[in-house]
SEKOL-873733 format. One record per residue: residue in one letter; x, y, z of N, C-alpha, C in turn. Coordinates in steps of 0.02 Angstrom, whole numbers, plus 50000, padded with zeros to 5 digits. Example, Ala and Ser with C-alpha at 12.3 -4.5 7.8 and 13.67 -1.06 7.14 Angstrom:
% SEKOL-873733
aa  n.px  n.py  n.pz  ca.px  ca.py  ca.pz  c.px  c.py  c.pz
A  50660  49716  50390  50615  49775  50390  50660  49835  50390 .
S  50642  49888  50354  50684  49947  50357  50645  50002  50394 .
***
This chain:
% SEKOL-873733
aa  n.px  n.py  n.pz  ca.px  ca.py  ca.pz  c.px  c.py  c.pz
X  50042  49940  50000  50000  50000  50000  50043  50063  50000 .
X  50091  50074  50058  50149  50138  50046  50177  50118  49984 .
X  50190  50088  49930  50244  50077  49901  50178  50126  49841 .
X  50127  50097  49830  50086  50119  49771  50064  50190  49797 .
X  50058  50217  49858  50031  50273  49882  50097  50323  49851 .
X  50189  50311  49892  50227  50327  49843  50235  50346  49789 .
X  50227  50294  49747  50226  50307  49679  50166  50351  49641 .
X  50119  50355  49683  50076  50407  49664  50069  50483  49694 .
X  50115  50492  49720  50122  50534  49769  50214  50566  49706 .
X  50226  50544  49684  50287  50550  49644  50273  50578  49569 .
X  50208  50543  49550  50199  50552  49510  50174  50638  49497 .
X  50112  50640  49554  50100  50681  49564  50150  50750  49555 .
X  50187  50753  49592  50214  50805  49596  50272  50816  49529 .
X  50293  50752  49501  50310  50762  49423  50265  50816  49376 .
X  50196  50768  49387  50150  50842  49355  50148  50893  49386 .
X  50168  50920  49448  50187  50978  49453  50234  51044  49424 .
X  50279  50997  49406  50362  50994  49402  50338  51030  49326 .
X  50319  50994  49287  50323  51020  49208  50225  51059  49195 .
X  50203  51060  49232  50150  51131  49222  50154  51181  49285 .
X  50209  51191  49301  50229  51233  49336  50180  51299  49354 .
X  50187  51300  49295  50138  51383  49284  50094  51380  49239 .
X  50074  51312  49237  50002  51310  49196  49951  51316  49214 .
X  49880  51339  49189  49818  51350  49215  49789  51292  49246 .
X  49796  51226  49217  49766  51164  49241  49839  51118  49218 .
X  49863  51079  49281  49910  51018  49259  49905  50971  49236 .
X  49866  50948  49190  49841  50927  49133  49844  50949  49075 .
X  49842  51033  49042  49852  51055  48982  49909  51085  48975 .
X  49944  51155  48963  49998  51184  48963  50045  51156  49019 .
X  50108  51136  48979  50168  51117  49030  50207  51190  48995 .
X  50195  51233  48978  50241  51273  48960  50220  51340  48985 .
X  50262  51405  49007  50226  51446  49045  50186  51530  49015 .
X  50146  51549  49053  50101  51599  49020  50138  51652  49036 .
X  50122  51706  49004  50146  51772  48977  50087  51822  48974 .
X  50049  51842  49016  50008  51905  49024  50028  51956  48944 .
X  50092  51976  48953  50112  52023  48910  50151  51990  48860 .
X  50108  51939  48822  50142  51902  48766  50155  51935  48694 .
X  50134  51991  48693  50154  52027  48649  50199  52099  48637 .
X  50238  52086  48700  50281  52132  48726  50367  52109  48721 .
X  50330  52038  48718  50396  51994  48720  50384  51928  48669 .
X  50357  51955  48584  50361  51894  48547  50425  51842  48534 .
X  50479  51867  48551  50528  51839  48552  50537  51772  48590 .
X  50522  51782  48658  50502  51706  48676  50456  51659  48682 .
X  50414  51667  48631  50363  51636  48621  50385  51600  48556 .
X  50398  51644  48517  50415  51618  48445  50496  51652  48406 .
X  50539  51624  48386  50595  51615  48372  50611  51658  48309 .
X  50550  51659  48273  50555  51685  48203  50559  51780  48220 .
X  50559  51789  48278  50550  51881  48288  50604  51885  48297 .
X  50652  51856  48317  50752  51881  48313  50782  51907  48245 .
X  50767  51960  48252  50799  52008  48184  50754  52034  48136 .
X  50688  52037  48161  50623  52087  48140  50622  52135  48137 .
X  50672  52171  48189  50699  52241  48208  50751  52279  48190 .
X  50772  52348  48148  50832  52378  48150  50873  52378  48218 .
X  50842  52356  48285  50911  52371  48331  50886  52306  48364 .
X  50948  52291  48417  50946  52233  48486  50906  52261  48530 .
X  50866  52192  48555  50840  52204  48623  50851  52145  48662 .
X  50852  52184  48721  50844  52131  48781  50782  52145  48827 .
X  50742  52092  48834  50673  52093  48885  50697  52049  48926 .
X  50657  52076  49010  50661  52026  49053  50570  52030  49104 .
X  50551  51968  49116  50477  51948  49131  50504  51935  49192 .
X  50448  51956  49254  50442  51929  49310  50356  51914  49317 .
X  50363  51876  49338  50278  51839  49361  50263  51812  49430 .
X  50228  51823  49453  50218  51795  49506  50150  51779  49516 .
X  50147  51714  49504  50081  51688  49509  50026  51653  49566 .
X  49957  51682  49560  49926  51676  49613  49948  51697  49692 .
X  49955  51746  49703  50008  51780  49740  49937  51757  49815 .
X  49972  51734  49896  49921  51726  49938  49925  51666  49936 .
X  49937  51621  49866  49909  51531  49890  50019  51515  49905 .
X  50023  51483  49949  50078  51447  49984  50118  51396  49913 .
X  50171  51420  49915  50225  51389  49866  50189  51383  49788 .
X  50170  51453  49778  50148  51459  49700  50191  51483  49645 .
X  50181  51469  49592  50217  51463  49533  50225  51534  49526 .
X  50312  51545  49500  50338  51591  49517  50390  51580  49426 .
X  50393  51627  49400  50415  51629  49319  50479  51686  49326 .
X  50520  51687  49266  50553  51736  49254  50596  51708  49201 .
X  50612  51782  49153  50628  51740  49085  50661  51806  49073 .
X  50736  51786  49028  50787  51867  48993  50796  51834  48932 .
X  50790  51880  48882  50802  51867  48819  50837  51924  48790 .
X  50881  51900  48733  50920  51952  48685  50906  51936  48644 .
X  50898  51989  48573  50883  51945  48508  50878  52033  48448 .
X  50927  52010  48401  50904  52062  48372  50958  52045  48298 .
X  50958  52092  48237  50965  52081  48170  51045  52067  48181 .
X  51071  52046  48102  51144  52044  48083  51148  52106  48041 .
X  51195  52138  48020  51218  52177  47971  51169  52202  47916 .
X  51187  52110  47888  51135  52115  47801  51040  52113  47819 .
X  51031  52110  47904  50963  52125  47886  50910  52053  47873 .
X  50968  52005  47846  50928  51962  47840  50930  51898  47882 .
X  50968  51888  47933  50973  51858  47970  50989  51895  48055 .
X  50933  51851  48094  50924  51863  48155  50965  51806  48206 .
X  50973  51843  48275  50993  51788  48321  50970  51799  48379 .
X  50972  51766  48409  50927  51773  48478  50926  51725  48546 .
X  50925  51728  48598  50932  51689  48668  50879  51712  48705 .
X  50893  51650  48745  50836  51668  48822  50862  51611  48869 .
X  50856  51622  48910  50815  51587  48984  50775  51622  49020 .
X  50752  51535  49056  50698  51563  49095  50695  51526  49185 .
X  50678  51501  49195  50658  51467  49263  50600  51474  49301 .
X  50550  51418  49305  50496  51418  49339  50500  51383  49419 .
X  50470  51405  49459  50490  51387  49512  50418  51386  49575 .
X  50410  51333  49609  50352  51310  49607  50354  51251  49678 .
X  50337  51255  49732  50358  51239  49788  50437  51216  49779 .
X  50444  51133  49804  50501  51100  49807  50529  51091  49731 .
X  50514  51122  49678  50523  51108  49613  50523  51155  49581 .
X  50581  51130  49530  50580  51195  49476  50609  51204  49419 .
X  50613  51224  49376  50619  51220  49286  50660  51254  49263 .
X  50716  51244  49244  50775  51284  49218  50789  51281  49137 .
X  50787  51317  49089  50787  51323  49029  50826  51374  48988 .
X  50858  51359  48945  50899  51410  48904  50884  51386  48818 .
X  50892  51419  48775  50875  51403  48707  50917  51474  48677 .
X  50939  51458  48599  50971  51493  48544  50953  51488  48497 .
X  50949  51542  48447  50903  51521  48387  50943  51569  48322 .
X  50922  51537  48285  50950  51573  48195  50869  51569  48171 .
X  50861  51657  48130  50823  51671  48094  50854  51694  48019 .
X  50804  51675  47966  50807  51719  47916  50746  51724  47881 .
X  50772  51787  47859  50698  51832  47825  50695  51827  47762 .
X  50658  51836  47745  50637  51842  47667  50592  51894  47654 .
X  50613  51932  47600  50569  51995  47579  50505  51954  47522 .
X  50431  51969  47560  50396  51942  47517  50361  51985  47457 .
X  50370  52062  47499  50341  52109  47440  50383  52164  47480 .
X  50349  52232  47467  50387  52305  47479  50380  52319  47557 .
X  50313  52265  47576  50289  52292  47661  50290  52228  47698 .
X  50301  52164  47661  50266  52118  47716  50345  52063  47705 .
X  50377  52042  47779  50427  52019  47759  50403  51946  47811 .
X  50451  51892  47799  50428  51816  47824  50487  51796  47867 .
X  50495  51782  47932  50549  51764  47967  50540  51684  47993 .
X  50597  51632  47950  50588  51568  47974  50658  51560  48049 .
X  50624  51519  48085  50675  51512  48134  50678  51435  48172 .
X  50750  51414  48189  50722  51367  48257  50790  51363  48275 .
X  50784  51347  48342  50811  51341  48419  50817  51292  48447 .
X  50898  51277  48487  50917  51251  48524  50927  51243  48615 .
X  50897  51226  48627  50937  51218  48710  50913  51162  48765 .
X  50933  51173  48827  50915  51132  48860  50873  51136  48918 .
X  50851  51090  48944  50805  51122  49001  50818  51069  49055 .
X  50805  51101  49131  50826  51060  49193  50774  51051  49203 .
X  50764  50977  49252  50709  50965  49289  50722  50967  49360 .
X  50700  50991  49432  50759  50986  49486  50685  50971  49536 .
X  50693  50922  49591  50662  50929  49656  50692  50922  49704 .
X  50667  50965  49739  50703  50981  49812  50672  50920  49867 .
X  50720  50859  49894  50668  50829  49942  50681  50849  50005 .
X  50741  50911  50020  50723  50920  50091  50662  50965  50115 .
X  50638  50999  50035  50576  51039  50066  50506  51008  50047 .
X  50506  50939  50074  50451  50904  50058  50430  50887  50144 .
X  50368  50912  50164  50334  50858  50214  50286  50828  50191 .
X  50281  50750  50216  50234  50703  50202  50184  50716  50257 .
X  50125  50704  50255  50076  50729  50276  50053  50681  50351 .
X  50052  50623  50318  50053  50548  50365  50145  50554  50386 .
X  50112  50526  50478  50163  50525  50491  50193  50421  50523 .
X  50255  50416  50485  50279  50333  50486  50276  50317  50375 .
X  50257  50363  50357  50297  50356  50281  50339  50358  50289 .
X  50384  50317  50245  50429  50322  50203  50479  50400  50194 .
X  50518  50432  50187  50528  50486  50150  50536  50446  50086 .
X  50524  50501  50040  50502  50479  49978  50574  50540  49941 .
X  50609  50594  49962  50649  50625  49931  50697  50632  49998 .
X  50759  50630  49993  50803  50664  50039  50857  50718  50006 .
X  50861  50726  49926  50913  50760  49913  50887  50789  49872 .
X  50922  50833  49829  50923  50867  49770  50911  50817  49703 .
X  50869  50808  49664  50867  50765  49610  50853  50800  49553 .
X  50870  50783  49476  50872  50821  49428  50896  50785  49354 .
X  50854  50807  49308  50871  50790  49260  50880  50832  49199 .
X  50932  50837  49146  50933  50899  49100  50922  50838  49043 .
X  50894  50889  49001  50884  50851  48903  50880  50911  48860 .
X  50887  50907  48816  50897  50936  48768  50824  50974  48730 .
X  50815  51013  48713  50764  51019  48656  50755  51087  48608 .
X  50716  51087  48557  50699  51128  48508  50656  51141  48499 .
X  50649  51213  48454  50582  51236  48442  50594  51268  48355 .
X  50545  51264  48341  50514  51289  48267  50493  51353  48252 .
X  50480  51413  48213  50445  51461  48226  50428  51513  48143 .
X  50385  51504  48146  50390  51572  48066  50345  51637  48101 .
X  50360  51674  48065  50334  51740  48084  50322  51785  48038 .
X  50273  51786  48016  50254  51848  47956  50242  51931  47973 .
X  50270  51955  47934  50252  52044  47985  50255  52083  47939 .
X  50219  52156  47977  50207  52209  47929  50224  52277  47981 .
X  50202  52343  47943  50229  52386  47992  50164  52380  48030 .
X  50098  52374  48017  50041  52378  48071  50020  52294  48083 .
X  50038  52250  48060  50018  52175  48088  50061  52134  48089 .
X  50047  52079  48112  50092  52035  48132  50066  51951  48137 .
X  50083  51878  48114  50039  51841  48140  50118  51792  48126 .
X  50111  51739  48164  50161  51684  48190  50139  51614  48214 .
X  50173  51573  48213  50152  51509  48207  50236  51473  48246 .
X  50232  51436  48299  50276  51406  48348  50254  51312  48368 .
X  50326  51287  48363  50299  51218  48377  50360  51207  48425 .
X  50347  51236  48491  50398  51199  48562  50431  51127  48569 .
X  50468  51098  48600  50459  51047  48636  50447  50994  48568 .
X  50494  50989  48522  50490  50952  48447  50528  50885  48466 .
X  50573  50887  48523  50617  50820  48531  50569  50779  48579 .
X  50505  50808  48612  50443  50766  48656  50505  50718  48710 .
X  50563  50752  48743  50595  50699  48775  50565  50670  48839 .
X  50575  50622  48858  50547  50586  48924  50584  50616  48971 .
X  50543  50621  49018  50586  50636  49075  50557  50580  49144 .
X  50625  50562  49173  50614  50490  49226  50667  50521  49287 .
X  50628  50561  49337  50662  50567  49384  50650  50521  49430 .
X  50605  50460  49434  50609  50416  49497  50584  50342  49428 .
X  50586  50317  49476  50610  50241  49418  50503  50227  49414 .
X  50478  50245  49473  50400  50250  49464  50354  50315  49424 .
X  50404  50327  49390  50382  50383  49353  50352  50349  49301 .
X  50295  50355  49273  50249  50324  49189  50283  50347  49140 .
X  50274  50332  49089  50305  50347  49026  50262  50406  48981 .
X  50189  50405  48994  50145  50437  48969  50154  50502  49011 .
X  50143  50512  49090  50135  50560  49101  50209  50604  49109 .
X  50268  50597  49097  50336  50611  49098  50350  50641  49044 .
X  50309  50628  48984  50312  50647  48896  50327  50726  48892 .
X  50367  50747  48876  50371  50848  48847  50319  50832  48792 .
X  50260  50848  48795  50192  50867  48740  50203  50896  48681 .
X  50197  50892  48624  50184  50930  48567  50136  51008  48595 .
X  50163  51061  48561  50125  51102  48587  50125  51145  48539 .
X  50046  51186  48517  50054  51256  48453  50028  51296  48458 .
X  50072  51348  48448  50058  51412  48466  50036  51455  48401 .
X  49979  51492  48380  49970  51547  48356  49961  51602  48370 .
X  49994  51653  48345  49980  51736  48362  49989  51774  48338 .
X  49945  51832  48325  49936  51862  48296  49921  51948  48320 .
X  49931  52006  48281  49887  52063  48319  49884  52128  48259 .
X  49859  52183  48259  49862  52236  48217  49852  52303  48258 .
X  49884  52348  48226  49875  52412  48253  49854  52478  48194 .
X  49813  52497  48232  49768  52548  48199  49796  52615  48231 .
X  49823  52659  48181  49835  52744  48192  49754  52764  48182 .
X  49731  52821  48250  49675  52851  48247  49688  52911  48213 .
X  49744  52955  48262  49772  52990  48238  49842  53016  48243 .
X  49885  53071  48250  49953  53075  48253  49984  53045  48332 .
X  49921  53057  48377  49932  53051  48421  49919  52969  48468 .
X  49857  52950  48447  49829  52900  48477  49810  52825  48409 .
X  49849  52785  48445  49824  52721  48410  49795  52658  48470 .
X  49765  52612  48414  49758  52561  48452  49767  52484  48439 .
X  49771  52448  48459  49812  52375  48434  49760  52294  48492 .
X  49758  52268  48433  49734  52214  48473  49775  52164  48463 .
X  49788  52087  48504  49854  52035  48501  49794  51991  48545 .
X  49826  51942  48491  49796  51873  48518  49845  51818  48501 .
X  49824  51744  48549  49872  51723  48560  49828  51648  48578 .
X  49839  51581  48534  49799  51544  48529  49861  51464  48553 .
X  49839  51424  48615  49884  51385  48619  49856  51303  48630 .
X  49867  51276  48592  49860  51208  48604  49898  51122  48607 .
X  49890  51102  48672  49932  51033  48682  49859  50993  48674 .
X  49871  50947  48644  49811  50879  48645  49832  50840  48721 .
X  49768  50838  48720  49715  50821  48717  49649  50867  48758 .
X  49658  50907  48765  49633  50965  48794  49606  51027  48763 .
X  49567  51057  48739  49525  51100  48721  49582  51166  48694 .
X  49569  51193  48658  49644  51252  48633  49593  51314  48682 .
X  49683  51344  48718  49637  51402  48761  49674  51462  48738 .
X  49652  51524  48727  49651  51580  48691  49659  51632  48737 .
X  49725  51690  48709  49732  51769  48773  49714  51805  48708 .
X  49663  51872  48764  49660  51908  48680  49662  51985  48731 .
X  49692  52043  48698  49698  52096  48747  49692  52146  48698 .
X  49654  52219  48730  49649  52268  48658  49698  52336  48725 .
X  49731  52374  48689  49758  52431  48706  49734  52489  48684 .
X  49757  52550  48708  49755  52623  48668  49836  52647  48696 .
X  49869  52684  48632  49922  52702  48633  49909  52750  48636 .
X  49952  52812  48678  49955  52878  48659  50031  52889  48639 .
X  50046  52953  48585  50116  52940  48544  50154  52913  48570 .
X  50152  52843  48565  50204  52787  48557  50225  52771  48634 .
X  50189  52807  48676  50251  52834  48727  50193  52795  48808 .
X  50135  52797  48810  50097  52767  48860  50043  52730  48807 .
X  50063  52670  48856  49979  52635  48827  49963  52597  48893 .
X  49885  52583  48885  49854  52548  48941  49779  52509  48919 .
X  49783  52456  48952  49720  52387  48896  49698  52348  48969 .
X  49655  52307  48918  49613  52272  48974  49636  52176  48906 .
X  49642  52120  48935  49638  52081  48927  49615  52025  48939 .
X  49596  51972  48915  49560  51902  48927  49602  51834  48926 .
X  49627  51786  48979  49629  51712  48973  49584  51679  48970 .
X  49570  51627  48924  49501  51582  48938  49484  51557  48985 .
X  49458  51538  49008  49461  51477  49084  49503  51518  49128 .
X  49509  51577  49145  49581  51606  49178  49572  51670  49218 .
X  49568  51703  49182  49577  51784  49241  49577  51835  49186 .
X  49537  51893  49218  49544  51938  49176  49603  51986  49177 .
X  49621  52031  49121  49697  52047  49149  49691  52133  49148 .
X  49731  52163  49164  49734  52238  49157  49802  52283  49142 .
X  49811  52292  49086  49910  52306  49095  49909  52390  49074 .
X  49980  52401  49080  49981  52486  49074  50059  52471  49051 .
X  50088  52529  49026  50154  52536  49017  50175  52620  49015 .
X  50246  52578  49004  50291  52645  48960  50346  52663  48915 .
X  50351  52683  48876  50426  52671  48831  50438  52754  48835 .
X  50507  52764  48842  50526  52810  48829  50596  52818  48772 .
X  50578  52852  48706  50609  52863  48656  50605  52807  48608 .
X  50587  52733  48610  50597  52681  48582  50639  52632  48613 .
X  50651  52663  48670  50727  52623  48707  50738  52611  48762 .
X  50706  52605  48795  50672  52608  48870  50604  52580  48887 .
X  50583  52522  48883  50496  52511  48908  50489  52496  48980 .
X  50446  52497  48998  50431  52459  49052  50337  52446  49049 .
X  50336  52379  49076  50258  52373  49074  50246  52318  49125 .
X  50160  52330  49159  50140  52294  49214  50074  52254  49208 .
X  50056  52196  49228  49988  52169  49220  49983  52125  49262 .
X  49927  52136  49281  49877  52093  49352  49821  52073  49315 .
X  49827  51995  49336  49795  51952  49314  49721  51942  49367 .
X  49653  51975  49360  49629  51933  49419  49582  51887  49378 .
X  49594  51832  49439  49594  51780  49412  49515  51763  49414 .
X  49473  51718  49366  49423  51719  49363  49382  51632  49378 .
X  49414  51603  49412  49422  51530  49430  49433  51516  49509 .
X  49390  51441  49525  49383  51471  49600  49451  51488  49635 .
X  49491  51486  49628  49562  51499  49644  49553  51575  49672 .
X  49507  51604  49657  49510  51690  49676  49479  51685  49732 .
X  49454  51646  49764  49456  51609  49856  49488  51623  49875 .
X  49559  51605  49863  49630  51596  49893  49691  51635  49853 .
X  49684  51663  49802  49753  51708  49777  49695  51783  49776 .
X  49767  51836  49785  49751  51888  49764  49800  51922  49709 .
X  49769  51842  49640  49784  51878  49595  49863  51871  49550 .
X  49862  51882  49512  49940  51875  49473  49993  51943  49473 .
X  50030  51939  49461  50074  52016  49468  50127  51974  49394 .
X  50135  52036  49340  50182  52027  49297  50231  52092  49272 .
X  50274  52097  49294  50329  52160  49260  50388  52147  49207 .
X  50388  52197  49171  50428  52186  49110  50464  52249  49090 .
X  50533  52216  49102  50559  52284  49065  50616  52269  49031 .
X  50640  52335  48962  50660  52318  48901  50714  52383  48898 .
X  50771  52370  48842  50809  52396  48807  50810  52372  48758 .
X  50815  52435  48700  50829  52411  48646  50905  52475  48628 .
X  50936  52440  48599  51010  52477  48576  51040  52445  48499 .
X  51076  52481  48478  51080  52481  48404  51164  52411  48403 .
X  51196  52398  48354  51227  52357  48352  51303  52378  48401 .
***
């Protein structure tokens, strides 16, 4: 009976381990982005060198803020053109972190563009890196007391993987297409680990958005963002803004099944952003969290 309670008790928290920061541990093992269109770069591979200059973004998240050892994100990326314009490069990590467990990831990527007409250019891309799996068993208590310990040390596993990405763009739209997690490696941190539920998932991402000039001063832009792992229902962020010249904008946004969101920002000159969004959450979970907190801030600089 302990030996199968164990092993389910292991398992368990494996699915912790890889939906870290997913809405339900069952669908997304990969993590959400409030302000996913602030930072297309790590979502999709094909935006490294979309741009005349380099940028670097960095995400903090903190999720469900109030519930005890909640999923906790943060991600830096660089990525910007070569010389000729037609080739991009780009990095990131990230790390999710999530009671006794937590997700360590780095990836590199080569883009190139193609001019398809005078306004609309096509960026193919894909990426390398690796990702950690780590649990902590000294910060595990078992609940029953005369178990087993079930962890006493540090345990961990790294593998390898890649991602896919095209990206079509214009000066007012944008739409992209991402396939994560292409090597689906197993991961077996305890020998009672399943084979099915251990799997890195196929996962696809679409997104898309456009921006409308009202006038010299004020525009507005909507971004959506469509993600699906099988066997689970595809769940959809969709967020509308108003810009004032270039320089403040502030929107209201939607997760499906999720929380409604509210973000604001700022850029100053083109080279300087910063932006914020609170997620409240719309699932009984808003019992017990008050809510998501996400900050982001950016440089962009020339070669």
């Amino acid at each position: 009976m302990n030996t199968m309670k164990n092993a389910i008790i292991k398992t368990l928290i494996f699915c912790l381990l890889i939906g870290a920061t997913s809405i339900t541990l069952s669908a997304q093992q990969l993590p959400h982005y409030s302000q996913f269109d602030q930072n297309r770069y790590v979502l999709n591979p094909g935006v490294a060198g979309s741009m005349d200059q380099f940028e670097v973004r960095a995400i903090n998240r903190s999720q469900w803020t109030g519930v005890t050892d909640a999923p906790r994100t943060f991600a830096l990326s660089l990525q910007g053109p070569l010389k000729n314009k037609k080739v991009g490069l780009g990095g990131y990590l990230f790390t999710d972190n999530v009671g006794p467990t937590r997700r360590t990831g780095i990836q590199f990527s080569y883009s190139y563009h193609l001019q398809l007409n005078d306004k609309i250019k096509l960026g193919l891309a894909a990426s390398m890196g690796a990702l950690q799996f780590t649990i902590d068993g000294s910060k595990i208590q078992l609940a029953e007391e005369g178990d087993p310990a079930l962890f006493s040390e540090l345990n961990s596993q790294t593998v390898f993987d890649a991602k896919f990405g095209a990206y079509m763009y214009h000066e007012n739209w944008y739409v992209g297409v991402t396939l994560p997690q292409l090597l689906q490696n197993q991961i077996q941190l305890y020998e009672s680990t399943t084979g099915d539920l251990s799997k890195l998932e196929d996962h696809y991402f679409l997104m898309g958005g456009y921006t409308h000039s009202i006038n010299d001063d004020w525009k507005v832009s909507t971004n959506a963002l469509i993600k699906y792992v099988a066997p689970v229902p595809p769940q959809f962020d969709i967020n509308f803004k108003g810009h004032y010249k270039d320089m403040i904008f502030a929107g209201l946004g939607y997760r499906h099944n999720d929380a409604l969101i509210f973000m604001a920002g700022y850029e100053y000159r083109e080279a300087i952003s910063i932006g914020f969004a609170y997620d409240m959450t719309t699932t009984d979970l808003r019992n017990y969290s008050n809510g998501t907190y996400e900050v982001m801030v950016g440089f962009r600089f020339n070669q």
